[in-house]
DOMI-968808 format. One line per 2 residues: number of its first residue (from 1); for each residue x negated, y, z of C-alpha. Coordinates in nm, 4 decimals. Last residue first. Layout:
! residues N
NUM = X/Y/Z | ... .
END
This chain:
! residues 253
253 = -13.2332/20.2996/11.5375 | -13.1606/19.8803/11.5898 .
251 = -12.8797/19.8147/11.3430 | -12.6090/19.6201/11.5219 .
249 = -12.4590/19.2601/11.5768 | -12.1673/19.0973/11.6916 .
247 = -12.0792/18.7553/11.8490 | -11.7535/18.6654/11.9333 .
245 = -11.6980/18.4524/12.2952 | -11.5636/18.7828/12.4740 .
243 = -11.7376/19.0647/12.2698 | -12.1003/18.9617/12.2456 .
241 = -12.4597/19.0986/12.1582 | -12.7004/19.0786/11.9578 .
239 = -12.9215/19.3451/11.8231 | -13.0736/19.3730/11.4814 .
237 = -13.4246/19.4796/11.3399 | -13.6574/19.3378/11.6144 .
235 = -13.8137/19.0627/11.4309 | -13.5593/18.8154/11.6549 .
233 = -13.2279/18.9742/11.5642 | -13.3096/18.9492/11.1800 .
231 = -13.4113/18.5770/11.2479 | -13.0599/18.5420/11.4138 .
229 = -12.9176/18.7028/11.1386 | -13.0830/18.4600/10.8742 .
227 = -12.9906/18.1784/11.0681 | -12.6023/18.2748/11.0757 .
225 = -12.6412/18.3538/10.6673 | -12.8184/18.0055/10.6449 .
223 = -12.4555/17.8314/10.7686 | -12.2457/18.0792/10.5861 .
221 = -12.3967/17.9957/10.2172 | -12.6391/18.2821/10.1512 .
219 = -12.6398/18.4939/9.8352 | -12.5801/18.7786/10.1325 .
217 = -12.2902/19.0734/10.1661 | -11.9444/18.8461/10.1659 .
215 = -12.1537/18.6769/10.4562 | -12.1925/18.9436/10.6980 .
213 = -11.8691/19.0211/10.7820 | -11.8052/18.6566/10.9127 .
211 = -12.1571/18.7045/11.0708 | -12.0131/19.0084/11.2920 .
209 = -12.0422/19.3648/11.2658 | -12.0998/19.6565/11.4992 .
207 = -12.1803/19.9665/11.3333 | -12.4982/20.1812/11.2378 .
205 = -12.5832/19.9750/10.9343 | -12.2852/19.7175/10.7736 .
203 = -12.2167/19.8960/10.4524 | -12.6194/19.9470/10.3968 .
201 = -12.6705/19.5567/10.3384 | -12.9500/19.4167/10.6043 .
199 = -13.1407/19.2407/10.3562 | -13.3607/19.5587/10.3083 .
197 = -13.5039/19.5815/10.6335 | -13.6996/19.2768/10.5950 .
195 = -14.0553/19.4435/10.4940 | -13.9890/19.6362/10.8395 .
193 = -14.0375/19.3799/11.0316 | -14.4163/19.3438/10.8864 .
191 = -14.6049/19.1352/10.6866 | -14.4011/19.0583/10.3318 .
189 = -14.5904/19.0127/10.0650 | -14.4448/18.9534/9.6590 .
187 = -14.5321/18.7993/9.3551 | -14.4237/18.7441/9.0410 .
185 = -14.3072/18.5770/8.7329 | -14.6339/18.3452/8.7201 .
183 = -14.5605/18.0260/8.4246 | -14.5858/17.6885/8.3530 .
181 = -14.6009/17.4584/8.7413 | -14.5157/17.0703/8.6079 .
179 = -14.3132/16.9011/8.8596 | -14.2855/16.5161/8.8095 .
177 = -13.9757/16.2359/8.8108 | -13.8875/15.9519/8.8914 .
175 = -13.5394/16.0659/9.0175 | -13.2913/16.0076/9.2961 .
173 = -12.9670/16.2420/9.2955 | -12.7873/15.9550/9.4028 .
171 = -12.5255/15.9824/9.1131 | -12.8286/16.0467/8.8705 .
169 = -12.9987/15.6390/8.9977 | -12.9190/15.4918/8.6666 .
167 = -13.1120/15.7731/8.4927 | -13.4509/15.6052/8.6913 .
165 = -13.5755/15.4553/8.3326 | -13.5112/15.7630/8.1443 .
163 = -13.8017/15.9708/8.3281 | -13.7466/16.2638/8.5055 .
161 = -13.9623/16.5689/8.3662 | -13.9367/16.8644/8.5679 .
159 = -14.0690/17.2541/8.4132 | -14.1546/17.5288/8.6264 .
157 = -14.1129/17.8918/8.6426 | -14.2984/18.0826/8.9450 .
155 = -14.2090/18.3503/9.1847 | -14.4488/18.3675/9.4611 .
153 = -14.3710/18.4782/9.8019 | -14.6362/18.5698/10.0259 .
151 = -14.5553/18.5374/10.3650 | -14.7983/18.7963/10.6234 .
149 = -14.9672/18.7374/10.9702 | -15.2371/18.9956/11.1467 .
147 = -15.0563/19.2596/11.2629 | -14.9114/19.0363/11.5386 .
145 = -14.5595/19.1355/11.5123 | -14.4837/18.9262/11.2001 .
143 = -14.5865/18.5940/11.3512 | -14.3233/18.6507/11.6277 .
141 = -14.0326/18.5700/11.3637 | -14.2008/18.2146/11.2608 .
139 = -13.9687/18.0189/11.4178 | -13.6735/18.2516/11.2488 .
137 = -13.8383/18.2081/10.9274 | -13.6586/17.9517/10.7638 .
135 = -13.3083/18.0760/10.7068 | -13.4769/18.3878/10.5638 .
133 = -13.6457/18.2307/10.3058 | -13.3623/18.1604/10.1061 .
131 = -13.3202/18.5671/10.0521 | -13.6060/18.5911/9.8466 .
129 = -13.4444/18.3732/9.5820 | -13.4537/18.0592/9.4289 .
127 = -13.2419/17.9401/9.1147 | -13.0335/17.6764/9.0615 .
125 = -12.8781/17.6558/8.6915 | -13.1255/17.3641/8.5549 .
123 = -13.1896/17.4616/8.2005 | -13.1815/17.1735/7.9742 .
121 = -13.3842/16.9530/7.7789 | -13.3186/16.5950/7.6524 .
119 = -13.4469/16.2916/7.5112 | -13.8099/16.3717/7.4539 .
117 = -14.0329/16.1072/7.3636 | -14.3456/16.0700/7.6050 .
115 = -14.4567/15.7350/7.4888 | -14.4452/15.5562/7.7760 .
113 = -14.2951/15.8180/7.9957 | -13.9475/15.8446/7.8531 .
111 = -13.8921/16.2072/7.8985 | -13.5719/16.3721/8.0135 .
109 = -13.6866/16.7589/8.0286 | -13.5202/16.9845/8.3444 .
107 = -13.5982/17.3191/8.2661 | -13.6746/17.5311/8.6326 .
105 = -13.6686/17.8856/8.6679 | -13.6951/18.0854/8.9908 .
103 = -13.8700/17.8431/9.1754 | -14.0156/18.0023/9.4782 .
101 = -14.3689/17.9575/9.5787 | -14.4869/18.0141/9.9266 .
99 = -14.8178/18.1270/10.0295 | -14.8923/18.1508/10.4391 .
97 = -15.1296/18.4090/10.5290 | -15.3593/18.4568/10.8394 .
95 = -15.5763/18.7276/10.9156 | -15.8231/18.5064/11.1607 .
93 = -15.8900/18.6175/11.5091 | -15.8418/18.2434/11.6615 .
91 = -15.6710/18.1087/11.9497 | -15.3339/18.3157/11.9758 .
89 = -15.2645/18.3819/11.5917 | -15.4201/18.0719/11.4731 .
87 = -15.2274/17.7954/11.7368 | -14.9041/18.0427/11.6415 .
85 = -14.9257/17.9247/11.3157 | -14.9974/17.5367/11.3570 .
83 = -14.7227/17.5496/11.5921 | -14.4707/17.7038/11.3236 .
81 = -14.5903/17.5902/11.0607 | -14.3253/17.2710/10.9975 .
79 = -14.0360/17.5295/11.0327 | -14.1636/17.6620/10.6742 .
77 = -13.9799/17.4513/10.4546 | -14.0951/17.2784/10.1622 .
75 = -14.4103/17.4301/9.8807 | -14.6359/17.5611/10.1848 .
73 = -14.9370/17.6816/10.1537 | -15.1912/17.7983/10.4297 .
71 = -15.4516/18.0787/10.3471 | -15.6743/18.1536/10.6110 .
69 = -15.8819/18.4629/10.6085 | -16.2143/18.5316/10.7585 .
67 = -16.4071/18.5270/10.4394 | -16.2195/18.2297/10.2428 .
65 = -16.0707/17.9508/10.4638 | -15.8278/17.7756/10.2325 .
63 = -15.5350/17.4582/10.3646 | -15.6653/17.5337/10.7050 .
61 = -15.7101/17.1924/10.9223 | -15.5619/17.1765/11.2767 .
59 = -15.7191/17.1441/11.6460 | -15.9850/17.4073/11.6263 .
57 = -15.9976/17.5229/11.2552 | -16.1558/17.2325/11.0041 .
55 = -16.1671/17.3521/10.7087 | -15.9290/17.1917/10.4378 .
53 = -16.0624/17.3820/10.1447 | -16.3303/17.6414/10.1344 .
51 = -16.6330/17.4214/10.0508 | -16.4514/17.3443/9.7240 .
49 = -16.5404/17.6703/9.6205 | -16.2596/17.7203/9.3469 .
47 = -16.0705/18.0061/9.5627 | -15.7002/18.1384/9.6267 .
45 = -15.5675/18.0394/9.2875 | -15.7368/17.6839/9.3330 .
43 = -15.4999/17.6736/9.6047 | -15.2008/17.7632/9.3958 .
41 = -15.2674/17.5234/9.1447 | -15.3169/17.2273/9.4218 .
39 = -15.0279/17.3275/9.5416 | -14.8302/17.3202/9.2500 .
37 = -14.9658/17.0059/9.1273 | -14.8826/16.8107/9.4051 .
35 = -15.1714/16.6868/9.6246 | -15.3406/16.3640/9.6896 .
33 = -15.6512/16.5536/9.7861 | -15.7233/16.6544/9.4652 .
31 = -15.5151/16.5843/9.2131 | -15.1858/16.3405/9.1507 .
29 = -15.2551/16.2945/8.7948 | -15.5434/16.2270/8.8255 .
27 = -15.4798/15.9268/9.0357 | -15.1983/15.8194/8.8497 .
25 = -15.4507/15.7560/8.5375 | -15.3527/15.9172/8.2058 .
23 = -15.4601/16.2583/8.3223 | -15.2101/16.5566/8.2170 .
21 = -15.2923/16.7221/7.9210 | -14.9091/16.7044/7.7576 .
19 = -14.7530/16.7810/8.0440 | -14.9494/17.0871/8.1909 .
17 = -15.2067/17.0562/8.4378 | -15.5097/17.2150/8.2521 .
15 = -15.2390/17.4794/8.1030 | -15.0720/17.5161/8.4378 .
13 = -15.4422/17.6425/8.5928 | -15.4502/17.8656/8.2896 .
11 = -15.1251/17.9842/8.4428 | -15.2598/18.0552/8.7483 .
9 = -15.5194/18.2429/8.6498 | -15.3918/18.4646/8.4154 .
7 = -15.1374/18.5762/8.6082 | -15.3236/18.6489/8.9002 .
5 = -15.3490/18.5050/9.2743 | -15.6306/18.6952/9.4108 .
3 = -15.5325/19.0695/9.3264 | -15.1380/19.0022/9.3609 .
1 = -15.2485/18.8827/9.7038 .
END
């Protein structure tokens, strides 16, 4: 993937979307397809034939279809997939990848949007990381034994401008507001089991532990650290088991 989605690319694909070039009408501004702008960057990443995108596949429509490969992204969770995914993998012999972008930066710009002025900017402390995929994946966990399913993850920075009029709606966390994609950090692929070995910290391998002792080792809050074991569990890398009504894991050898 690091080959088709490129640096250069995508952020040449920010610079035609970027804040200050962005279409005055609301319908360019939106894209192609009605899409948000990081999708629609990311796509256009993948391939600029047109005749690639949303292709028909039996019963559901591929986001790309480029020689033999589909190419489905997703910006929110990845739960929603999970038919759609296993519909490819058991009727169809298509590699299959899904592309997910993880905000790793974001500056959060108060704009007023008639005239653009600038009222504030400031770095927004949340941050995503690899690790908040695992939560997700656990309905996706038989993808990765097929041989023919990977997640790309791709790091990008990002800049949100919420306009002044919706301020009075902060306390609700409700914003008008848009995403503006600025800059490729990285990327990575994960396609196998074994690509998620390495959230299983080394001070808990070859012993019984439970998710109590689990969470002082993971980013996660304790809620996603129970899904992320489970999804660990389900790709073959953990057992589970039970003492009484406590539930314990171990390294598989």
């Amino acid at each position: 993937m690091k080959e088709i989605i490129t640096k250069e690319k995508f952020e040449s694909l920010c610079s035609a979307e970027s804040y200050l070039l962005s279409a005055l009408s609301e319908e360019e501004g939106i894209g192609i397809y009605n899409e948000k702008r990081l999708h629609k960057i990311l796509k256009r990443c993948i391939s600029e034939r047109e005749s690639c995108f949303e292709v028909k596949v039996g019963k559901y429509t591929a986001d790309v279809l480029l020689d033999g490969h589909i190419y489905e992204i997703q910006c929110a969770g990845l739960y929603p997939l999970k038919d759609k995914i296993a519909y490819y993998l058991g009727e169809t012999d298509y590699e299959i990848t899904v592309v997910h972008p993880l905000v790793v930066k974001r500056t959060i710009i108060r704009a007023e949007r008639e005239t653009g002025e600038v009222a504030r900017v400031r770095r927004s402390p949340k941050k995503e990381r690899v690790e908040d995929i695992l939560p997700m994946l656990f309905h996706l966990a038989h993808a990765f034994e097929s041989g023919r399913f990977s997640l790309c993850l791709v790091s990008v920075e990002v800049e949100e401008y919420r306009y002044s009029e919706a301020v009075r709606y902060r306390k609700s966390g409700k914003y008008d507001s848009e995403l503006f994609p600025t800059t490729l950090v990285g990327i990575e692929e994960l396609s196998s089991p074994r690509d998620f070995e390495r959230f299983i910290p080394e001070e808990l391998r070859g012993r019984e532990f439970s998710p109590a002792e689990y969470i002082p080792h993971t980013p996660l809050k304790a809620r996603d650290a129970y899904s992320a074991l489970k999804f660990l569990a389900e790709v073959g890398l953990l057992k589970r088991g039970k003492d009484g009504r406590r539930v314990l894991y171990r390294t598989v050898d």
